[in-house]
C-alpha positions in Angstrom: 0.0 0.0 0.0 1.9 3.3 -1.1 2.2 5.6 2.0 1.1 9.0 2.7 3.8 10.5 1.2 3.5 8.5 -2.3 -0.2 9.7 -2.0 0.3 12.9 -2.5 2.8 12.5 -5.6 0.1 11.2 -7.9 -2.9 12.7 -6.5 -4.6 14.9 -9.0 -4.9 18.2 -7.9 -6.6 19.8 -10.8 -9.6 18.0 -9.4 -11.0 19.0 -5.7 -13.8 19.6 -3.5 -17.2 18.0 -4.5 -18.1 19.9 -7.7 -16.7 17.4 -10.4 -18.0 17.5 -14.5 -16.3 16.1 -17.2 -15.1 19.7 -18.1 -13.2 19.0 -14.7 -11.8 15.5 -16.0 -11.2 15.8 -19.5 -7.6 17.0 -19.4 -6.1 14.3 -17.1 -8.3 11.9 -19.1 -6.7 12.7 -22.1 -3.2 12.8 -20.6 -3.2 9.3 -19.8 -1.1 8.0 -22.8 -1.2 5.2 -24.7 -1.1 2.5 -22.2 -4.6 3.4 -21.4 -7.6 3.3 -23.4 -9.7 5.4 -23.7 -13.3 6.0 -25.1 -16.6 7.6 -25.1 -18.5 4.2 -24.3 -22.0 6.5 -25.4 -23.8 9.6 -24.5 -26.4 11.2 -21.9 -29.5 12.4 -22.3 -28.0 16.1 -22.5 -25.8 14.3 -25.6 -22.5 14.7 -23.1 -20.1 12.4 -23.2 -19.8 9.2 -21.0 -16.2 8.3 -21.0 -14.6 4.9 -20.4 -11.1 4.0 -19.6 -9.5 0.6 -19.6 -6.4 -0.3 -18.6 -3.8 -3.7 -18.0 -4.1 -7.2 -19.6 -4.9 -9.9 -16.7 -7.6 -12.3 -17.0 -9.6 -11.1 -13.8 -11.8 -8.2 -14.7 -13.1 -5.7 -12.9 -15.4 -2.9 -13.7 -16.0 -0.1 -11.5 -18.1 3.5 -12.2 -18.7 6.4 -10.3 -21.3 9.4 -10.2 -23.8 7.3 -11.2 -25.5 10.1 -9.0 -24.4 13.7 -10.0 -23.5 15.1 -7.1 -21.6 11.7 -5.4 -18.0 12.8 -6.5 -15.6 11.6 -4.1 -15.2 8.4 -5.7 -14.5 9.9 -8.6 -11.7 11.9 -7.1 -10.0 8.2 -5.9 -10.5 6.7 -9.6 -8.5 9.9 -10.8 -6.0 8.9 -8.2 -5.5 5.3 -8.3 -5.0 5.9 -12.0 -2.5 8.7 -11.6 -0.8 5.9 -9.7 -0.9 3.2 -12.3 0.6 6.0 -15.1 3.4 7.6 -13.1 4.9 4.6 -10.7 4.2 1.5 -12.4 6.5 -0.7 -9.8 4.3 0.3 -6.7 1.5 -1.7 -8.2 4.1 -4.5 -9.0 2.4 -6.8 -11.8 -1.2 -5.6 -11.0 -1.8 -5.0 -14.5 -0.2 -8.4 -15.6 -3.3 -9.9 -13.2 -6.2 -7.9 -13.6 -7.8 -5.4 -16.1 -9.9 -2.4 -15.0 -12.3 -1.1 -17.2 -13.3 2.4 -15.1 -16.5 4.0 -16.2 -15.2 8.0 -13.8 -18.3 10.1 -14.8 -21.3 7.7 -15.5 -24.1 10.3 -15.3 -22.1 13.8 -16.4 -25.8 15.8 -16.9 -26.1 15.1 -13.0 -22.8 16.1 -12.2 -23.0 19.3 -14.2 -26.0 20.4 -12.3 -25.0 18.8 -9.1 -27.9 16.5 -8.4 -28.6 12.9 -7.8 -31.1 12.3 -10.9 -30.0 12.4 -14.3 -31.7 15.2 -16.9 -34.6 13.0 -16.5 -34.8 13.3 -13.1 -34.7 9.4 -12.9 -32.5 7.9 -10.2 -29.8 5.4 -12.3 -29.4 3.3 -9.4 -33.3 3.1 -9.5 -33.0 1.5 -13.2 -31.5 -1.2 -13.5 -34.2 -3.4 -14.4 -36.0 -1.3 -16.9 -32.8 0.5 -18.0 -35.1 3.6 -19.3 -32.0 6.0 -19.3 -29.1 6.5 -21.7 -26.8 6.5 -19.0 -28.4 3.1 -17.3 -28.3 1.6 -21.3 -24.5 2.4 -21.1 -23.9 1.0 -18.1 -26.0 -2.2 -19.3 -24.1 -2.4 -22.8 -20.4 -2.1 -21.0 -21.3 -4.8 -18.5 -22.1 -7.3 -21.3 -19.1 -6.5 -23.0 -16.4 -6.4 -20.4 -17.5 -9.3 -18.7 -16.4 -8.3 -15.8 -15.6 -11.0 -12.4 -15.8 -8.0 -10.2 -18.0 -5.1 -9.8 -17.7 -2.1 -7.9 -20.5 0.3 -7.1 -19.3 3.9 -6.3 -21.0 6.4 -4.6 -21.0 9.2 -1.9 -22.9 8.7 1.4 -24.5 11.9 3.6 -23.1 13.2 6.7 -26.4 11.8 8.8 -24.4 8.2 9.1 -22.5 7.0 11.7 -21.3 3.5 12.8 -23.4 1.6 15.1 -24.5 3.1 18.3 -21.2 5.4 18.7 -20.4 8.7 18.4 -18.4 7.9 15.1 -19.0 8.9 11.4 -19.4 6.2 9.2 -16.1 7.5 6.7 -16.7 5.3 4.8 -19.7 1.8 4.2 -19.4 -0.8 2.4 -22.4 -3.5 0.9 -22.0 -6.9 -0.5 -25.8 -6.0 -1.6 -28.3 -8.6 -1.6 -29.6 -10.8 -4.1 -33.2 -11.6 -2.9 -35.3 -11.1 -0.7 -34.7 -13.4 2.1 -30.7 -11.9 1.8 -29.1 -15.3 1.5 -25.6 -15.5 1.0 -24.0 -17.0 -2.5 -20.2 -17.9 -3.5 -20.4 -14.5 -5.4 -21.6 -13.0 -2.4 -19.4 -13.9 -0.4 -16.5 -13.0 -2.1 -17.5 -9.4 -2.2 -17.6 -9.8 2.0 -14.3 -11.2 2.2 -12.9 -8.3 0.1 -15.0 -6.0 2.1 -13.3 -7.5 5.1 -9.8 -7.1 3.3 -10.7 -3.6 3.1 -11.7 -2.7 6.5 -8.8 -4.5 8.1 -6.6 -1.8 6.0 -8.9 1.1 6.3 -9.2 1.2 10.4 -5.2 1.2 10.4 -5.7 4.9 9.3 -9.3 5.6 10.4 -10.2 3.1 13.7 -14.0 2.9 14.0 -15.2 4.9 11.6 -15.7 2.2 8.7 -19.4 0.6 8.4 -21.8 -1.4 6.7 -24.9 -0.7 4.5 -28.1 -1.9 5.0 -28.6 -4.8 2.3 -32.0 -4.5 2.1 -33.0 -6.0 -1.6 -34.0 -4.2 -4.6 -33.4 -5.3 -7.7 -34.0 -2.3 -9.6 -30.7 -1.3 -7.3 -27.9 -1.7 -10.2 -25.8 -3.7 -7.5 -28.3 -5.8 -6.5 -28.9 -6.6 -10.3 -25.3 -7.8 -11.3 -24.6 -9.8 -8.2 -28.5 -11.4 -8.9 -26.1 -12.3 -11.9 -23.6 -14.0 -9.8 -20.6 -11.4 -10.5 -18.9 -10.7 -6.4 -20.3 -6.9 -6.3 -19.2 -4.0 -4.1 -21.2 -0.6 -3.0 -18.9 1.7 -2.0 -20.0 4.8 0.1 -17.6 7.5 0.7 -19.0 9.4 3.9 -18.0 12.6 6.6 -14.3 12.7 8.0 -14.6 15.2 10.8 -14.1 19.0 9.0 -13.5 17.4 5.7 -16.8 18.3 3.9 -14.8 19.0 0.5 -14.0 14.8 0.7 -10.4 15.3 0.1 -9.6 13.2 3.6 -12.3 10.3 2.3 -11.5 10.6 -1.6 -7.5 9.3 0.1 -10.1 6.8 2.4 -11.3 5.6 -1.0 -8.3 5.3 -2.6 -6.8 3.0 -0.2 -9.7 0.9 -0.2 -9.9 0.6 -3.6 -5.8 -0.4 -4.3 -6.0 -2.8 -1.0 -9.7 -4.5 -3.2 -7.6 -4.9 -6.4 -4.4 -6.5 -4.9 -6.3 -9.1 -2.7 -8.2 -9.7 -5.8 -5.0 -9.8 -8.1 -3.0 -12.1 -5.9 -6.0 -13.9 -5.0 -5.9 -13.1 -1.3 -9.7 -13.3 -0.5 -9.6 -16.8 1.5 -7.0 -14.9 4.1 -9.9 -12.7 5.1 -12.6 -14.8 7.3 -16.2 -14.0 5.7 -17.5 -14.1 9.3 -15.9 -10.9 10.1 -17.9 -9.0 7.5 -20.6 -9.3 9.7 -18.2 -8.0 12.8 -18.6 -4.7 10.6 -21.4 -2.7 13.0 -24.4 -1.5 10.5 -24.8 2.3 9.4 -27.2 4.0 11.8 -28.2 7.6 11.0 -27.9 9.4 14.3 -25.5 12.7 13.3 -26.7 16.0 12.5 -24.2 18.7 11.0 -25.1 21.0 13.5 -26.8 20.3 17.4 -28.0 23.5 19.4 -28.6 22.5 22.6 -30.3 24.5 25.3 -32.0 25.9 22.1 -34.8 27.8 24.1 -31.9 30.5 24.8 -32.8 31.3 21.1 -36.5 30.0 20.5 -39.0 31.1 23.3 -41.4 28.5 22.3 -39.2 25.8 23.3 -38.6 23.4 27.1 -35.8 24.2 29.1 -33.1 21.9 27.5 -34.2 21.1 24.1 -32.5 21.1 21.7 -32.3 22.4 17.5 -30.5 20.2 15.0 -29.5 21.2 11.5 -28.5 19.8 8.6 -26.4 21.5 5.5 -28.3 21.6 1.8 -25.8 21.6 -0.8 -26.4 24.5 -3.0 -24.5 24.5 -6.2 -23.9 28.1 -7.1 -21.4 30.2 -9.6 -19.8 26.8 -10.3 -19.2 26.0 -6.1 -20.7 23.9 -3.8 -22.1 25.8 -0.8 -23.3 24.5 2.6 -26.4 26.0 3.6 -27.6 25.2 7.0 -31.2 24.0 7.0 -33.6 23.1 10.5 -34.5 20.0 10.6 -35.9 19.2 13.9 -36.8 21.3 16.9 -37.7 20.8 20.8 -35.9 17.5 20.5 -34.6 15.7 23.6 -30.4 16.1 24.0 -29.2 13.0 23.7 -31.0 11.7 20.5 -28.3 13.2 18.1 -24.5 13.3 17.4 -23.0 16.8 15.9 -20.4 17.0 13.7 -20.3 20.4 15.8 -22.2 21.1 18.9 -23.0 24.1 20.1 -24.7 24.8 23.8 -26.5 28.2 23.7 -25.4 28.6 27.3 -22.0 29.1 26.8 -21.3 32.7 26.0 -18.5 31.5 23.2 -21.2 28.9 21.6 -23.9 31.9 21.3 -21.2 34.4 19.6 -20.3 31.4 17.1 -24.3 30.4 16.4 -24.7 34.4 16.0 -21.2 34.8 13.7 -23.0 32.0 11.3 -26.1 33.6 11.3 -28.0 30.5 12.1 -29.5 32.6 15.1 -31.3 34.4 12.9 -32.1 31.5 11.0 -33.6 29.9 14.3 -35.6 32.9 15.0 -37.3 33.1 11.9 
């Protein structure tokens, strides 16, 4: 596993924070060279470009694509990365490439990501289509898949800041789902490959973030694109890059990401999954959604109509504007019990250096209203 150090030699730069378009991609894409290859595997509904890049020449495939919602970028940030990686320092990846070919879908619903939103131009939900595959995008997805061929799959997306792990006072950085295949959530051989490299990843990721790593709920739908391929018996992979403390540009998680993603394709390459019980998947405590961005407590300081004690908890909308993502904080409950939330930041209203901070970010005024 490179080190921190060899991180930040081939991490891309150019691309940061969470607004990410093809406009934002296209010149590193096109700077790859010869050794990768690289196409437009077909267009969206806007008539943009969906690009695709494959790259090495072993016989274990994997396909992986990211922003399959628009405004999920993170992941996309790592792809960038772990392909930086491949170009400039060949010999850390030792014969990856003689093992294993990536085909890397980076931008798989670029109308989204241009106008920052979940939905394609549609407003249809791609990881909502996989059965009727109504969408361009979805078709692309559909017609790459039966092409490649792939053995592996590997589902990228973003997760909100309202997850943490378990019970604890801990953000879920980053989830992980060997998604279901039916209803009754059995397991399969396919299955339970994707938990055992799920298992290789967490055993690498808590070395840098202890805690803070969880699991999705695997609830089944199999109009859920994941869902679909491993009903197909191809080992597949949700990924969910989620909230390091302060690090709401992602650039902490998209290095979270990164990791995970080189430490999935060397156990895979140098077939390392049996090392990695499939029982401790399971040892992996469940996403809960229990964190706010923002608790007030003794919140009838501000609000009159409130008890002694309770509390105010907000959340930030992401508001794309003048090409930038801002974070606008939004109420979502009042007069709550303390205790009931986690916030990424806590304020008490009784504290005299709490108030000045609540009034400095105008959420008083916000409160008031």
């Amino acid at each position: 596993m490179p080190d921190k150090d060899d991180y930040l030699n081939f991490k891309v730069t150019s691309v940061q924070g969470r607004y990410v378009t093809n406009q934002h991609i296209e010149a590193f894409l096109n700077g790859l060279g010869n050794s990768f290859n690289l196409k437009v595997l077909g267009r969206s509904v806007k008539d943009r470009p969906i690009y695709g890049v494959r790259v090495g020449q072993g016989p274990k495939r994997i396909l992986m694509w990211s922003q399959m919602h628009g405004n999920e970028s993170t992941t996309t940030k790592a792809v960038l990365d772990l392909l930086n990686l491949l170009k400039q320092s060949p010999s850390l990846v030792g014969d990856f490439l003689g093992k294993v070919t990536l085909q890397i879908i980076p931008i798989l619903n670029p109308d989204g990501a241009k106008a920052y939103t979940r939905s394609n131009s549609n407003e249809i939900d791609l990881n909502r289509d996989a059965q009727h595959r109504s969408q361009p995008e979805s078709k692309v997805l559909r017609r790459v898949f039966e092409a490649f061929k792939p053995d592996y799959c590997f589902n990228l997306h973003d997760q909100r800041t309202i997850f943490n792990v378990g019970s604890i006072k801990s953000p879920a950085t980053v989830s992980f789902l060997a998604p279901s295949f039916d209803e009754a959530r059995n397991n399969s051989d396919s299955r339970g490959i994707a938990m055992k490299i799920i298992v290789a990843m967490n055993e690498e990721l808590q070395k840098s973030v202890p805690g803070q790593v969880g699991r999705f709920d695997d609830s089944f739908n199999p109009n859920c694109v994941g869902d679909a391929f491993q009903m197909e018996g191809i080992p597949t992979i949700l990924f969910e890059a989620g909230h390091f403390p302060g690090d709401y540009q992602r650039e902490r998680t998209r290095d979270l990401i990164f990791q995970a993603l080189y430490k999935a394709i060397y156990t895979i390459a140098n077939d390392k999954m049996d090392s990695y019980p499939l029982e401790n998947y399971f040892k992996i405590p469940e996403n809960n959604k229990l964190f706010v961005d923002i608790l007030v407590e003794n919140a009838h300081i501000l609000d009159e109509s409130l008890q002694e004690g309770e509390c105010i908890s907000l959340l930030y909308k992401e508001v794309l504007e003048d090409n930038n993502v801002k974070f606008v904080p939004t109420i979502t409950e009042k007069g709550h019990k303390p205790n009931i939330y986690f916030g990424h930041i806590t304020k008490d209203c009784l504290i005299k250096q709490d108030l000045n901070w609540l009034n400095t970010k105008k959420i008083t005024d916000l409160i008031k209203q």
